[in-house]
C-alpha positions in Angstrom: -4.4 -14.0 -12.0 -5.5 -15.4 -15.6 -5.5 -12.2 -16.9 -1.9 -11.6 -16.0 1.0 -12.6 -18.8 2.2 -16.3 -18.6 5.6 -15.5 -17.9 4.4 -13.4 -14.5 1.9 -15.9 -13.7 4.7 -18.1 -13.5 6.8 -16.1 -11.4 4.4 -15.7 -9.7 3.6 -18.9 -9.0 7.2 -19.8 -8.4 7.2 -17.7 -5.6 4.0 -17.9 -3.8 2.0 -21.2 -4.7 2.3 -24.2 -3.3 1.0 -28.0 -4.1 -2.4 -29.2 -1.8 0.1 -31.6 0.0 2.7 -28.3 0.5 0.3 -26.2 1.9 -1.5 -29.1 3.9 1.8 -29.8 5.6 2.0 -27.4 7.7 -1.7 -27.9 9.6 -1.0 -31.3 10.1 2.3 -30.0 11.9 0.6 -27.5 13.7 -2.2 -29.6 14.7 0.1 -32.5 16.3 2.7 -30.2 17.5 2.9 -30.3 21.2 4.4 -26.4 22.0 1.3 -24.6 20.7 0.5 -21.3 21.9 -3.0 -20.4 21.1 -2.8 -17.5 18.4 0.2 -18.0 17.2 0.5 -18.0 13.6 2.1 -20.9 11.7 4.0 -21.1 8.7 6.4 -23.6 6.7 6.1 -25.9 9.9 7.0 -23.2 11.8 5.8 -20.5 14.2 6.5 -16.8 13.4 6.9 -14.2 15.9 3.9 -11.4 15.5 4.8 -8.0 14.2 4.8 -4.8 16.9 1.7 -3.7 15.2 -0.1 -7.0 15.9 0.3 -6.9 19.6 0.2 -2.9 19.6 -3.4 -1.2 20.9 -4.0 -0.4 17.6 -3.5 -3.4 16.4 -5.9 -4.9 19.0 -8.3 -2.4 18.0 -7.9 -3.2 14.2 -8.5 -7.1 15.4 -11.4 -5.8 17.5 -12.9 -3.7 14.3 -11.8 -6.5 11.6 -13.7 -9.6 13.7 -16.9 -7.7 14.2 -16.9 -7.1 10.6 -15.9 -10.8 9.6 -18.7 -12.0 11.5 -21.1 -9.4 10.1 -20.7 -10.9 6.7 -20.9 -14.3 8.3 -24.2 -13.6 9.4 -25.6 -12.4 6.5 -24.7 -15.8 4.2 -25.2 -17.7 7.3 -27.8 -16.5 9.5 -27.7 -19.8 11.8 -24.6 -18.4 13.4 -25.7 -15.2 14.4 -25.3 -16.4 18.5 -22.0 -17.6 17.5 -20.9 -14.3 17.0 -22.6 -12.3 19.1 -20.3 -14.3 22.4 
């Protein structure tokens, strides 16, 4: 992103950044709001509706392939969770 031109960093961050209070906002909501569903994702103090693909088989699959891989990584910086991931 420093590399980029000042005038598209600032689009850029026009659009898409947010202030530590902005983007803390929204887990605070989500932590005390009652009508959680686990998994749903949260955004803007809001709950967003998951795309076909998400709930699709291959989306599960791709969720399947993407945490085994996650935790791969995981292990290797963190070896102490290896039995975390393994459940």
């Amino acid at each position: 992103m420093r590399d980029l031109p000042l005038v598209i960093r600032w689009i850029m961050y026009g659009l898409f950044a947010r202030t530590t209070e902005e983007g803390a906002k929204t887990l605070v909501w989500a932590s005390l709001e009652d009508k959680v569903v686990p998994g749903t994702y949260s955004s803007s103090c809001g709950f967003i509706d998951p795309s076909k693909f998400v709930l699709s088989a291959e989306g599960n699959e791709i969720q399947k392939k993407l945490w085994k891989e996650v935790g791969e990584v995981v292990v290797q910086v963190a070896p102490e969770t290896a039995s975390i991931w393994k459940s």
